[in-house]
PDB file with SEQRES, HELIX, SHEET and CRYST1 records, atoms N, CA, C and O in Angstrom:
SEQRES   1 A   86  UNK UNK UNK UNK UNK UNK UNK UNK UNK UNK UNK UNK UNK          
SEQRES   2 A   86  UNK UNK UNK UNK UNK UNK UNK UNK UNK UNK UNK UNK UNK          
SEQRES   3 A   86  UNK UNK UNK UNK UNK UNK UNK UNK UNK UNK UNK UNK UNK          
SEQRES   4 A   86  UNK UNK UNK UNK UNK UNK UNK UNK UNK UNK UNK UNK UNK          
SEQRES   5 A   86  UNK UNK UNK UNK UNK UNK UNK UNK UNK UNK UNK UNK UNK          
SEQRES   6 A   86  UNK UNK UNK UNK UNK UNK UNK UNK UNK UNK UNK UNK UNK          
SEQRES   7 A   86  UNK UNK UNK UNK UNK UNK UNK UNK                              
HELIX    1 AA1 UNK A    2  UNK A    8  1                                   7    
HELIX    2 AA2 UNK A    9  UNK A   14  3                                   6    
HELIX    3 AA3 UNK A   15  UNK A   21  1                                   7    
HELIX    4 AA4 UNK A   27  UNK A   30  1                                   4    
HELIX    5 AA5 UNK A   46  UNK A   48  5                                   3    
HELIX    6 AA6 UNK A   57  UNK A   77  1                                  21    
SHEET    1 AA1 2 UNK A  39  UNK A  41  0                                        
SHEET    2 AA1 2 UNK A  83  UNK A  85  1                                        
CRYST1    1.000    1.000    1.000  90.00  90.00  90.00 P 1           1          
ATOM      1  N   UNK A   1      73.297 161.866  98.923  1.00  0.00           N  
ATOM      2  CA  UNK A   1      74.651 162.120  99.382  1.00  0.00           C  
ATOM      3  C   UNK A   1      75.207 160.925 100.170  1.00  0.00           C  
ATOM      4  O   UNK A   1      76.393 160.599 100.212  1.00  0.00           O  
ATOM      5  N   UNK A   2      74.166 160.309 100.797  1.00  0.00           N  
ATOM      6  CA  UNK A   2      75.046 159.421 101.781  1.00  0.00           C  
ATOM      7  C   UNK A   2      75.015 158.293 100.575  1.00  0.00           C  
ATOM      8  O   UNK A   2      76.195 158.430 100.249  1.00  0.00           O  
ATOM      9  N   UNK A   3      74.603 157.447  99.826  1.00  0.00           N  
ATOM     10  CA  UNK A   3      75.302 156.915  98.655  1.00  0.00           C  
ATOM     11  C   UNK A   3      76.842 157.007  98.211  1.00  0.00           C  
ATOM     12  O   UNK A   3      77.767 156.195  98.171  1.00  0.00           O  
ATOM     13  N   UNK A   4      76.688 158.431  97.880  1.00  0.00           N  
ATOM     14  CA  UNK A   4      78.121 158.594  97.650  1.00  0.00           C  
ATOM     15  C   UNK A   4      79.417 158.080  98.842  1.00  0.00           C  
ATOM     16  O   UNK A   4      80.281 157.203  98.827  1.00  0.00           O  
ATOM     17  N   UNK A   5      79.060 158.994  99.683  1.00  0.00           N  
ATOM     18  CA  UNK A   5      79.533 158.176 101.025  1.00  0.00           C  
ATOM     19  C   UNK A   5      79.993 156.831 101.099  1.00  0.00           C  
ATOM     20  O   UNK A   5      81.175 156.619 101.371  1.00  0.00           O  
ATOM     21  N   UNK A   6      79.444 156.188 100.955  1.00  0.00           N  
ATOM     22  CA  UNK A   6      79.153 154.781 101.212  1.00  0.00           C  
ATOM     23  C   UNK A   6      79.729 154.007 100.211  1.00  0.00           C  
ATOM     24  O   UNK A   6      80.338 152.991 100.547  1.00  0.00           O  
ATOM     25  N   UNK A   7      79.619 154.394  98.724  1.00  0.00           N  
ATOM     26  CA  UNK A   7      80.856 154.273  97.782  1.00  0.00           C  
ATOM     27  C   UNK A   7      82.101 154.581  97.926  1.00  0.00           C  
ATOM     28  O   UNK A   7      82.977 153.810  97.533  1.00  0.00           O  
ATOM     29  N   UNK A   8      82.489 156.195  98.729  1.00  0.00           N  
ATOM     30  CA  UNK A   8      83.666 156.323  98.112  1.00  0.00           C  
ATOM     31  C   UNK A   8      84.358 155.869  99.776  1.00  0.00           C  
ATOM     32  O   UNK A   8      85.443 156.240 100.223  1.00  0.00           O  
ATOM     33  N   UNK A   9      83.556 155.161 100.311  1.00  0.00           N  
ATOM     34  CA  UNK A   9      84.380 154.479 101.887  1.00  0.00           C  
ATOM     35  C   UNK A   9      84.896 153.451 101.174  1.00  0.00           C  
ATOM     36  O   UNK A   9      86.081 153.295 100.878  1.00  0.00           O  
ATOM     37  N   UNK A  10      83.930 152.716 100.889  1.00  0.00           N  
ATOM     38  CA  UNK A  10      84.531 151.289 100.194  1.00  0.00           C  
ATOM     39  C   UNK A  10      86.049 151.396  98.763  1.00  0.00           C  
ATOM     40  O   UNK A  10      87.142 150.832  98.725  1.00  0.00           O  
ATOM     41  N   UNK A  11      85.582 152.075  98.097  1.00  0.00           N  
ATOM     42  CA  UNK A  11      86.512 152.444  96.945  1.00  0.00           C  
ATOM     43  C   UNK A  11      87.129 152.674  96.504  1.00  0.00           C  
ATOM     44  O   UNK A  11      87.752 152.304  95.509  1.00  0.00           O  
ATOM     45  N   UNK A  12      87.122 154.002  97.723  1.00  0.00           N  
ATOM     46  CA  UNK A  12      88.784 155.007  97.919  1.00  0.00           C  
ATOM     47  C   UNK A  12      89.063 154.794  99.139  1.00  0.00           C  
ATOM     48  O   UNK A  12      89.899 153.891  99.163  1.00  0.00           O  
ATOM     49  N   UNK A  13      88.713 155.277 100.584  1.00  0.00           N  
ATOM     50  CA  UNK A  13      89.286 155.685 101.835  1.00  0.00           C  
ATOM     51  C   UNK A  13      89.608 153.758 101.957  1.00  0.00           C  
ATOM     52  O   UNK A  13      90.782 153.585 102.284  1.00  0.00           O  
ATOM     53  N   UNK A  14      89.010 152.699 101.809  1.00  0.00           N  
ATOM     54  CA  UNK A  14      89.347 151.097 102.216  1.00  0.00           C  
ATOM     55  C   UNK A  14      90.945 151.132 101.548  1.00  0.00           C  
ATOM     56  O   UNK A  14      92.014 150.971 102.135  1.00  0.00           O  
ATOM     57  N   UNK A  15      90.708 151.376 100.253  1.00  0.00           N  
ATOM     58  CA  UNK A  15      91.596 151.407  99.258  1.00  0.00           C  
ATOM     59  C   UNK A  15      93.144 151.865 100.000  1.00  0.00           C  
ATOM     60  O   UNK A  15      94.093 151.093 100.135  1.00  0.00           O  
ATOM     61  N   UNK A  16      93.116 153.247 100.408  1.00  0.00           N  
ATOM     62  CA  UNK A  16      93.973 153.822 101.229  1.00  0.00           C  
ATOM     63  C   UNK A  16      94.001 153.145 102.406  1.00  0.00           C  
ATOM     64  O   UNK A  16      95.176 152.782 102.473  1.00  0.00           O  
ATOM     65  N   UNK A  17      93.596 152.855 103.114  1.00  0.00           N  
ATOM     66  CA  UNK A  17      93.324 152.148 104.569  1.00  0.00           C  
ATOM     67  C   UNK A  17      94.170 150.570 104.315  1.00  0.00           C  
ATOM     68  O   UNK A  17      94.845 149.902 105.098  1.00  0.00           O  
ATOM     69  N   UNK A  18      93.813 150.353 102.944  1.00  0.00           N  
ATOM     70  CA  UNK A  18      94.851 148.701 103.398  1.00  0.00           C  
ATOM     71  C   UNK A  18      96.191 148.763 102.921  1.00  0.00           C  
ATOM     72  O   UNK A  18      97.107 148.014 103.258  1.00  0.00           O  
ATOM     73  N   UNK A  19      96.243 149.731 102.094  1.00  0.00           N  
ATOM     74  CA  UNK A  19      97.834 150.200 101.276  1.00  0.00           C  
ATOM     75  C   UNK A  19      98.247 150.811 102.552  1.00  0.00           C  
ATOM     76  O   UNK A  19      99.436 150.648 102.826  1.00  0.00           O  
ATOM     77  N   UNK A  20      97.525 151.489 103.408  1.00  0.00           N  
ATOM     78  CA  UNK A  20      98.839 151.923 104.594  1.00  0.00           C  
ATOM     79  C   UNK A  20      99.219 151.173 105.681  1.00  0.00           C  
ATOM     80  O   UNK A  20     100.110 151.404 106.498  1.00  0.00           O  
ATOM     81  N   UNK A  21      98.060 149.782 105.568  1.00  0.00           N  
ATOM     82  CA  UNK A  21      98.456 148.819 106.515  1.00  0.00           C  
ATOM     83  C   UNK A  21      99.511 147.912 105.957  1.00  0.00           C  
ATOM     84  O   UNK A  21     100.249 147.315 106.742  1.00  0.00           O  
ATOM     85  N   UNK A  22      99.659 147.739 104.459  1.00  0.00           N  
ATOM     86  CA  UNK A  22     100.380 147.265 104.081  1.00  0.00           C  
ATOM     87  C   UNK A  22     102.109 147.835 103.175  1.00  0.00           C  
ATOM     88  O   UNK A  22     102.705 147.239 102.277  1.00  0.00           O  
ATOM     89  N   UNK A  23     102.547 149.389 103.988  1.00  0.00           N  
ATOM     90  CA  UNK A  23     103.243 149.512 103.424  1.00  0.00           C  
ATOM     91  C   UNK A  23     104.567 149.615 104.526  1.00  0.00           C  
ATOM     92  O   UNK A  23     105.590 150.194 104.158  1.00  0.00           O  
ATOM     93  N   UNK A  24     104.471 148.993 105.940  1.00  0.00           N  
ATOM     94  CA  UNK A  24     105.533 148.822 106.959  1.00  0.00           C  
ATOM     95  C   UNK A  24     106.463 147.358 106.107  1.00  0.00           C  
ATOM     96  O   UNK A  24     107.648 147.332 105.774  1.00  0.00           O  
ATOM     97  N   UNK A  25     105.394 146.256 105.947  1.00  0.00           N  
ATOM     98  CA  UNK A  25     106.040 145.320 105.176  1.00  0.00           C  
ATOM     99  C   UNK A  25     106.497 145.401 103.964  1.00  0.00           C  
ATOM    100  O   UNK A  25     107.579 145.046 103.495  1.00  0.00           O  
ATOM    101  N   UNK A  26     105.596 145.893 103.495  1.00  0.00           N  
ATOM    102  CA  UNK A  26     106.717 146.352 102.108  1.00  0.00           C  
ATOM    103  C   UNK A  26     108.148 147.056 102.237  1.00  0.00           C  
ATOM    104  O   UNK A  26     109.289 146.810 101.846  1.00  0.00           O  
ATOM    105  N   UNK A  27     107.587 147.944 102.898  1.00  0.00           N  
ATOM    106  CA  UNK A  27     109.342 149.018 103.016  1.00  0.00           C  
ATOM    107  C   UNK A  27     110.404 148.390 103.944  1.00  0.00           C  
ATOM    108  O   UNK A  27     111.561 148.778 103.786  1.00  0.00           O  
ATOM    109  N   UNK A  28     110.151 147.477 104.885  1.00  0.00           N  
ATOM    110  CA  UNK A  28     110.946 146.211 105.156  1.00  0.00           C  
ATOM    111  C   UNK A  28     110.873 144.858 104.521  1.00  0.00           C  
ATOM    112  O   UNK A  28     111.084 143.956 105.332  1.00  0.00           O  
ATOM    113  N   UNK A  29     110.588 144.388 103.065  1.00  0.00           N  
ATOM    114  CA  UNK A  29     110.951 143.825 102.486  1.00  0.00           C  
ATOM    115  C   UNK A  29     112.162 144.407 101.451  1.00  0.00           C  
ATOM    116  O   UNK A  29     113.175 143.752 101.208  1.00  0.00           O  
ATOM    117  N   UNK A  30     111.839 145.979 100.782  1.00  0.00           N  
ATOM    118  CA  UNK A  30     112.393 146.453  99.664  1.00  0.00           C  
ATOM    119  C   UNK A  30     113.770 146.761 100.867  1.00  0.00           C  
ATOM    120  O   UNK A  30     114.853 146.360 100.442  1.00  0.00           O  
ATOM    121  N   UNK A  31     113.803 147.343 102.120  1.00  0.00           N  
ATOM    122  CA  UNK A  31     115.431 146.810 102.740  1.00  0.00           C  
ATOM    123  C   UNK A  31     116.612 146.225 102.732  1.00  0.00           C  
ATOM    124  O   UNK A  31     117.767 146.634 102.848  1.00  0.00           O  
ATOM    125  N   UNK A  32     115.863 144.656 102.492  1.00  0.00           N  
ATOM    126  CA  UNK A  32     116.882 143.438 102.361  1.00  0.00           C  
ATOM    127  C   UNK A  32     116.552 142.955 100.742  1.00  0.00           C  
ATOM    128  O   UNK A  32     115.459 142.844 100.188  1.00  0.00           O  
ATOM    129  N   UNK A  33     117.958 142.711 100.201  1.00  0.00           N  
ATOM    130  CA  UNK A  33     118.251 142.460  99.028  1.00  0.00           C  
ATOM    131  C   UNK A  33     117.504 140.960  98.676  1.00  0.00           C  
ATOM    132  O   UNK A  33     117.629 139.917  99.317  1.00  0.00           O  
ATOM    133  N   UNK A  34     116.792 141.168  97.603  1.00  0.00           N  
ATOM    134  CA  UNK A  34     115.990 140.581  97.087  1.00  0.00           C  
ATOM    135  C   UNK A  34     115.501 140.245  95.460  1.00  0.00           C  
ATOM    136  O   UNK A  34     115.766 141.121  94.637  1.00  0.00           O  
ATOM    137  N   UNK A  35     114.878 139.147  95.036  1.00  0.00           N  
ATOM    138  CA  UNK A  35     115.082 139.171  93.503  1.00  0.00           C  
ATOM    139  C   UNK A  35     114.407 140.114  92.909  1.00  0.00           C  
ATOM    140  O   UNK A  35     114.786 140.835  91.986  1.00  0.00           O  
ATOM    141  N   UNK A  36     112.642 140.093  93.857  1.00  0.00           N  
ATOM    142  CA  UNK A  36     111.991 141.122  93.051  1.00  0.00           C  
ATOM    143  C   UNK A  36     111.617 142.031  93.887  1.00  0.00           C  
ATOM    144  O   UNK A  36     111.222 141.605  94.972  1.00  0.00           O  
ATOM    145  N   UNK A  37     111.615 143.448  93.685  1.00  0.00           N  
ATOM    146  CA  UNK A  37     111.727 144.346  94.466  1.00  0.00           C  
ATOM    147  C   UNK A  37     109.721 144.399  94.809  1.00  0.00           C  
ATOM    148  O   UNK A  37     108.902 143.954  94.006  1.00  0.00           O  
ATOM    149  N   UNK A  38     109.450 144.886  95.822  1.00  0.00           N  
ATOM    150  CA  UNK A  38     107.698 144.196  96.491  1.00  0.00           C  
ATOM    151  C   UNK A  38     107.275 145.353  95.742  1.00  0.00           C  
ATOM    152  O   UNK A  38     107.901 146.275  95.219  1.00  0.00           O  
ATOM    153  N   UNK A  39     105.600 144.963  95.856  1.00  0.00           N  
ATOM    154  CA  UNK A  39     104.810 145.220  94.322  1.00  0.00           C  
ATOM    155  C   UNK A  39     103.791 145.752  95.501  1.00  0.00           C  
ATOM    156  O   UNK A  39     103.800 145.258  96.629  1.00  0.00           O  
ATOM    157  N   UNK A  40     102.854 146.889  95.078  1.00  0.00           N  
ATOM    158  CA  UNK A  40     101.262 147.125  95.998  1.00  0.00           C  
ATOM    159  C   UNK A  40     100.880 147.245  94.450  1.00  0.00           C  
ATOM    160  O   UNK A  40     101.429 147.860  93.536  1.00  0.00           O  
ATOM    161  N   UNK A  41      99.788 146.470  94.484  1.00  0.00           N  
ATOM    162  CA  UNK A  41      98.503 146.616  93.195  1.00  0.00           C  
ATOM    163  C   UNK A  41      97.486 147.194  93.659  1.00  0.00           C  
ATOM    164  O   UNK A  41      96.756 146.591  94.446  1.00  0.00           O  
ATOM    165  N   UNK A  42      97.207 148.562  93.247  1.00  0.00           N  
ATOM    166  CA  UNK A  42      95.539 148.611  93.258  1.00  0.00           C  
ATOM    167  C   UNK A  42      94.872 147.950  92.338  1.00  0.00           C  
ATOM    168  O   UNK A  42      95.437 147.251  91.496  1.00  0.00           O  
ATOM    169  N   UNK A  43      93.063 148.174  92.444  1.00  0.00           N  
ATOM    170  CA  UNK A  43      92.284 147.118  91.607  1.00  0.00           C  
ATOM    171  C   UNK A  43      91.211 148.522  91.144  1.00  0.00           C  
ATOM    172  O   UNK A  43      90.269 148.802  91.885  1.00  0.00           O  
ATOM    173  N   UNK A  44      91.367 149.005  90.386  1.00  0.00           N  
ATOM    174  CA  UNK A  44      90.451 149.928  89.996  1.00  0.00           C  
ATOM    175  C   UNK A  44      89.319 149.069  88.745  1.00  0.00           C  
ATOM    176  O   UNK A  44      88.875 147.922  88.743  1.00  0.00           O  
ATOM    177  N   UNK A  45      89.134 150.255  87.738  1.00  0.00           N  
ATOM    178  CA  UNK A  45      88.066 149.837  86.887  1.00  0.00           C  
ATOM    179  C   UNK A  45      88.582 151.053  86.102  1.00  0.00           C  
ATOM    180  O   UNK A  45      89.176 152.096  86.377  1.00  0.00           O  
ATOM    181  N   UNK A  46      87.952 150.284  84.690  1.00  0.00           N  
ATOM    182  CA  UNK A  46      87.759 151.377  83.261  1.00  0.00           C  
ATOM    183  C   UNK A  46      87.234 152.278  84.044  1.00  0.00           C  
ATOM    184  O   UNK A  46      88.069 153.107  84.406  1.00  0.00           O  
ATOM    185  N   UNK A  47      86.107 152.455  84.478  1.00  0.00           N  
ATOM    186  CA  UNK A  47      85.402 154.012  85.210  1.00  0.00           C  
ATOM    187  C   UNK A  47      85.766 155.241  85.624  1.00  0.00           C  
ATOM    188  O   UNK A  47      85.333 156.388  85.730  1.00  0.00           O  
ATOM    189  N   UNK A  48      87.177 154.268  85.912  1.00  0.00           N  
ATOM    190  CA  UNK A  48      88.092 155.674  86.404  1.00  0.00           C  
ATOM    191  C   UNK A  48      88.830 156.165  85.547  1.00  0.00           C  
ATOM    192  O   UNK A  48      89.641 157.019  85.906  1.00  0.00           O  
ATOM    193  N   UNK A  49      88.749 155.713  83.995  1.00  0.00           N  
ATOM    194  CA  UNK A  49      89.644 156.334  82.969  1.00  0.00           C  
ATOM    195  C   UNK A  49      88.681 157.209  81.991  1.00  0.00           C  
ATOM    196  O   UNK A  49      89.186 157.911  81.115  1.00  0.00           O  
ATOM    197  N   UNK A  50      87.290 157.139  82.175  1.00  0.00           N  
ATOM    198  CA  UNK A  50      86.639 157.674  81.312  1.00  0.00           C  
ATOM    199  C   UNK A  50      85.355 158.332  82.442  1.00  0.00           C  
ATOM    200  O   UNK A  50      85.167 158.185  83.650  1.00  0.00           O  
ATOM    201  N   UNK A  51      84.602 159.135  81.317  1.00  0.00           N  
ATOM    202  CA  UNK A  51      84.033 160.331  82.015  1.00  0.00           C  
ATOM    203  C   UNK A  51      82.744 159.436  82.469  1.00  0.00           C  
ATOM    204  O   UNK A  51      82.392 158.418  81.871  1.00  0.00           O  
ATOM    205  N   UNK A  52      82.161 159.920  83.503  1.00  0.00           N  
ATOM    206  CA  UNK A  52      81.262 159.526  84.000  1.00  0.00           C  
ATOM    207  C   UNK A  52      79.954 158.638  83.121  1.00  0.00           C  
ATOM    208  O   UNK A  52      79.553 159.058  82.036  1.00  0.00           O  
ATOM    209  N   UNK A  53      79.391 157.398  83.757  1.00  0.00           N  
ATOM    210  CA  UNK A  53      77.927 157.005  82.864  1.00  0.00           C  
ATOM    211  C   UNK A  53      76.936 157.301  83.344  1.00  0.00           C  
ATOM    212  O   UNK A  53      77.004 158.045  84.323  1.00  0.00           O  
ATOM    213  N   UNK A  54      76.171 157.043  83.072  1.00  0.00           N  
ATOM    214  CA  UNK A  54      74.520 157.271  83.393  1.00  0.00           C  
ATOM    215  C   UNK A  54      74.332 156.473  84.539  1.00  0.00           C  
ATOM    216  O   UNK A  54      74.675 155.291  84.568  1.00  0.00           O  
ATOM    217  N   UNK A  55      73.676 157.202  85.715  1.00  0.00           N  
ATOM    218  CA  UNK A  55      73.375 156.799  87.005  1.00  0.00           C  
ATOM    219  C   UNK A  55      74.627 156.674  87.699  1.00  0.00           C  
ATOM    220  O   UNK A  55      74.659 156.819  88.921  1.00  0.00           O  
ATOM    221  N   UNK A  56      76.057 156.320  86.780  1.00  0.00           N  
ATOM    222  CA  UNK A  56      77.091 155.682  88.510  1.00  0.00           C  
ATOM    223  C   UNK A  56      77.785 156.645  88.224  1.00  0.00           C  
ATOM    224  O   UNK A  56      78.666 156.401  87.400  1.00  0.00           O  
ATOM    225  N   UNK A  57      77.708 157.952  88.702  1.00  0.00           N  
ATOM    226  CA  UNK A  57      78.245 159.172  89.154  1.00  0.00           C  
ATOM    227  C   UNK A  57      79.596 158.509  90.770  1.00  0.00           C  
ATOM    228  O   UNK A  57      80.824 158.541  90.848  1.00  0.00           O  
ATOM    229  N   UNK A  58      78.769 158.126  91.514  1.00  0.00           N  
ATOM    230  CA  UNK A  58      79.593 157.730  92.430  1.00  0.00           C  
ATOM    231  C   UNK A  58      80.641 156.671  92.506  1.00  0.00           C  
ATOM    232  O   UNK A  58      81.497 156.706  93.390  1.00  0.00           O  
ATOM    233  N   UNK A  59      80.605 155.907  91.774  1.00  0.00           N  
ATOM    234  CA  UNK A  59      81.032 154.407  91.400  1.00  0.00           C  
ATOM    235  C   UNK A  59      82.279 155.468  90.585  1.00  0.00           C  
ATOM    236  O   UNK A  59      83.423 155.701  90.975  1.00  0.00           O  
ATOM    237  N   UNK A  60      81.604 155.954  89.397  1.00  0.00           N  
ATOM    238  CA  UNK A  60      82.924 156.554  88.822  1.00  0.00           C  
ATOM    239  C   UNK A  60      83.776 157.231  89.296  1.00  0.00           C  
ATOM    240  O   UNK A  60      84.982 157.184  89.053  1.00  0.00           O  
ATOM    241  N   UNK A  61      82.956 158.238  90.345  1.00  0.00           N  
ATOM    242  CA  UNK A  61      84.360 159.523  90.826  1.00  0.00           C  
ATOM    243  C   UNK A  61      85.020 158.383  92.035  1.00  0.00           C  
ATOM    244  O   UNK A  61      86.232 158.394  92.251  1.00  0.00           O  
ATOM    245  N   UNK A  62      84.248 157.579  92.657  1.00  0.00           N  
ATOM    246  CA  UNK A  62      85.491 156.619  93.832  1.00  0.00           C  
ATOM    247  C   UNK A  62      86.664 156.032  93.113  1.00  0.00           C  
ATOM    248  O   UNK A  62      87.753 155.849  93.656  1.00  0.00           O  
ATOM    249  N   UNK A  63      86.327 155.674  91.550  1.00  0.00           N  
ATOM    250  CA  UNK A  63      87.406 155.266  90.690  1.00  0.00           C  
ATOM    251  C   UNK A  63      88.385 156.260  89.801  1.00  0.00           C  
ATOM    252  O   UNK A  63      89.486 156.077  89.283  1.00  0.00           O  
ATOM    253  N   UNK A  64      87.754 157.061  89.841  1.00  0.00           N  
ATOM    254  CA  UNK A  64      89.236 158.397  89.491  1.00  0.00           C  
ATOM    255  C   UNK A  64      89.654 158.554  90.457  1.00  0.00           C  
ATOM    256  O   UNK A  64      90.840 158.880  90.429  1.00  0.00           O  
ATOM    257  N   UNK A  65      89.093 158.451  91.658  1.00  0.00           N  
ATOM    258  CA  UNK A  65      89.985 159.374  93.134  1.00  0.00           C  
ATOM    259  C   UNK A  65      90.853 157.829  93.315  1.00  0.00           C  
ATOM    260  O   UNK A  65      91.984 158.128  93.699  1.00  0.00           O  
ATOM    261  N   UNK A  66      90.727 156.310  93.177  1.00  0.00           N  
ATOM    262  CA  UNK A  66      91.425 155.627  93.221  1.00  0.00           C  
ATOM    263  C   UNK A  66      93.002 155.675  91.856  1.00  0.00           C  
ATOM    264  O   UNK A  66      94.126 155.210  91.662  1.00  0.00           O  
ATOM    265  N   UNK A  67      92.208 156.382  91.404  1.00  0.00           N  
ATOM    266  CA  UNK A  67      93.218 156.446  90.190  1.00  0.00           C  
ATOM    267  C   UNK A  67      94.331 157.441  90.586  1.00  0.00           C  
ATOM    268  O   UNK A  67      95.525 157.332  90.868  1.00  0.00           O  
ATOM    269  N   UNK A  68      93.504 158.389  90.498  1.00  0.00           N  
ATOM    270  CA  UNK A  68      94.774 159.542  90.838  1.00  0.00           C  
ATOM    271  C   UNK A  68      95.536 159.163  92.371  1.00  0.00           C  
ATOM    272  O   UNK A  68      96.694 159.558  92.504  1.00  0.00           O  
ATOM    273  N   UNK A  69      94.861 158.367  93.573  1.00  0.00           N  
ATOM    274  CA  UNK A  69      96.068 157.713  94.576  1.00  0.00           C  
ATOM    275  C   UNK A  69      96.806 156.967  94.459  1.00  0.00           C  
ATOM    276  O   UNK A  69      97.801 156.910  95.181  1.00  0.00           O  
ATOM    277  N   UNK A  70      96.542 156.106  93.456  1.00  0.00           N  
ATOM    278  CA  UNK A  70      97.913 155.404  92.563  1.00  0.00           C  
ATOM    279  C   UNK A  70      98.772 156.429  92.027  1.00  0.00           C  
ATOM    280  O   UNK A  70      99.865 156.741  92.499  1.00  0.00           O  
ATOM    281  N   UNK A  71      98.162 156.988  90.909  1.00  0.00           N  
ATOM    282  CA  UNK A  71      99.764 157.810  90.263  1.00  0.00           C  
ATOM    283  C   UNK A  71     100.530 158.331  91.639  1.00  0.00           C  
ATOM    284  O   UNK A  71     101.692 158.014  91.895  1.00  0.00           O  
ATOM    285  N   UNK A  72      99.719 159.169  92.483  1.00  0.00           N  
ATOM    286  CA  UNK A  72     100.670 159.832  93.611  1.00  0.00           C  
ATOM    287  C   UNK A  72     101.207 158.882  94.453  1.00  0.00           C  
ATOM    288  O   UNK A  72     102.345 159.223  94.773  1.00  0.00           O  
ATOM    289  N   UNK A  73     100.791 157.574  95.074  1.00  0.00           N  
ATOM    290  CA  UNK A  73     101.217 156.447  95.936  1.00  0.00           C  
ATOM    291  C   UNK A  73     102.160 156.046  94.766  1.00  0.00           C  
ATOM    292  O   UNK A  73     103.073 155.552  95.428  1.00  0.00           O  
ATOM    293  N   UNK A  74     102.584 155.917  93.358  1.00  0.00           N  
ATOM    294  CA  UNK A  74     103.697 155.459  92.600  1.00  0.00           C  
ATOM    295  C   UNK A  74     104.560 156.442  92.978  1.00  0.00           C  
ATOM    296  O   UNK A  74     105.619 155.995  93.419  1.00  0.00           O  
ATOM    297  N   UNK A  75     104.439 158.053  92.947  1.00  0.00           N  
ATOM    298  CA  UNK A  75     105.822 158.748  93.287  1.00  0.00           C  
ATOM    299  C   UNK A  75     106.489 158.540  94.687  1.00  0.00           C  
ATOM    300  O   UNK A  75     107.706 158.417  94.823  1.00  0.00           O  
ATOM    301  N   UNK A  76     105.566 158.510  95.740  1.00  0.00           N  
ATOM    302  CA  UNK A  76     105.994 158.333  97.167  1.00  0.00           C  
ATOM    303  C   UNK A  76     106.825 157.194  97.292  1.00  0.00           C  
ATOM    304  O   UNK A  76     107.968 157.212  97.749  1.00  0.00           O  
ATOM    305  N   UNK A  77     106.093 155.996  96.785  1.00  0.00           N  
ATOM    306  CA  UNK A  77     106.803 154.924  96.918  1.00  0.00           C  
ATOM    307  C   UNK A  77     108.433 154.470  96.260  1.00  0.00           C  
ATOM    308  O   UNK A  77     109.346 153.665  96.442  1.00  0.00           O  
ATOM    309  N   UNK A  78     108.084 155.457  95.510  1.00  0.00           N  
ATOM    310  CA  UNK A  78     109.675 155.167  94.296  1.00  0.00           C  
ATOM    311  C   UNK A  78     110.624 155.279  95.137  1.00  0.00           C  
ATOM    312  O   UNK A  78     111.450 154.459  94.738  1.00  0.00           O  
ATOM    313  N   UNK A  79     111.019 155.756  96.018  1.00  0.00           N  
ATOM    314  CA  UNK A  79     112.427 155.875  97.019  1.00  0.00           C  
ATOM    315  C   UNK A  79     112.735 154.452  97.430  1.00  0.00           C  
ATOM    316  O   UNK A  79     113.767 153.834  97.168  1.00  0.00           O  
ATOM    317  N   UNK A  80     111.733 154.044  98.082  1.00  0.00           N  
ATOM    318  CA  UNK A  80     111.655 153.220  98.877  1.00  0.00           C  
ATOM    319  C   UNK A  80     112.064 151.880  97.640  1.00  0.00           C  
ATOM    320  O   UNK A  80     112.549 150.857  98.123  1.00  0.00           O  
ATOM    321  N   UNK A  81     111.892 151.922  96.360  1.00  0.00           N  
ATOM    322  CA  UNK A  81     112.110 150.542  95.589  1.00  0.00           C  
ATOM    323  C   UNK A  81     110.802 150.027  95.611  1.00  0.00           C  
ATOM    324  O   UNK A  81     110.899 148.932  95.057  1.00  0.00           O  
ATOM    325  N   UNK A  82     109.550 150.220  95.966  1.00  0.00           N  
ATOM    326  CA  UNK A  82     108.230 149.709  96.258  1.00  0.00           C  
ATOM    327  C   UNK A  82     107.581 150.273  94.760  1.00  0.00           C  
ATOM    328  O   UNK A  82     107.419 151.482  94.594  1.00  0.00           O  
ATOM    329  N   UNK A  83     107.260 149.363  93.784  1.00  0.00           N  
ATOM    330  CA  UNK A  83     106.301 149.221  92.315  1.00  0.00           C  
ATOM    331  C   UNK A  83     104.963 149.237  92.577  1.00  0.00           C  
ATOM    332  O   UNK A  83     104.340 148.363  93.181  1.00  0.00           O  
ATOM    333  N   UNK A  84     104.414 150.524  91.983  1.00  0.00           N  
ATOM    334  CA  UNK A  84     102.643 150.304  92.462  1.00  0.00           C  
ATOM    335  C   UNK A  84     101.942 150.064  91.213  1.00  0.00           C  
ATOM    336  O   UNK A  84     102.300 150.884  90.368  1.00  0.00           O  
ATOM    337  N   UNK A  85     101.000 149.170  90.747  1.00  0.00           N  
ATOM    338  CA  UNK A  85     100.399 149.175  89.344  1.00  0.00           C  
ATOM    339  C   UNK A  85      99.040 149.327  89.808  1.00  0.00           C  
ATOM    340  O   UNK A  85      98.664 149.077  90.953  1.00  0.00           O  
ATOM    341  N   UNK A  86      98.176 149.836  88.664  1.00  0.00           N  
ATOM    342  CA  UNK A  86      96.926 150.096  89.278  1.00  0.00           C  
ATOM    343  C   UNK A  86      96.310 149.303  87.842  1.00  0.00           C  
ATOM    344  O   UNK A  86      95.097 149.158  87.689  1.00  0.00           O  
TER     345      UNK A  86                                                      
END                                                                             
């Protein structure tokens, strides 16, 4: 269990942790008129689009749970003019 842990700190909760440090600047960039409206990229992996492999149970589910906080961090952000690609 603590494996998992220890994956899904790094994978998912980091993941979340720097997108919320980085979304004061964004939403005061997308403010002032600008050419390209500001971008947050996550960095996932195939892993998170397909069903689990042999042995990286954890590796995979930190990369669906990164997956599915993109699609939902793309709706939140849409007001704001802020583009999330994962």
């Amino acid at each position: 269990m603590e494996h998992f842990r220890k994956i899904m700190e790094v994978n998912y909760f980091g993941m979340i942790a720097v997108s919320k440090a980085c979304l004061p600047l964004l939403k005061k960039r997308a403010s002032r008129a600008c050419d390209a409206p500001p971008r947050i990229v996550l960095v996932t992996s195939f892993a998170g689009l397909v069903p689990g492999q042999l042995s990286m149970g954890a590796y995979c589910a930190s990369k669906h749970a990164a997956e599915a906080f993109g699609h939902a961090l793309r709706s939140e952000l849409e007001c704001w003019g802020i583009r999330e690609g994962a």
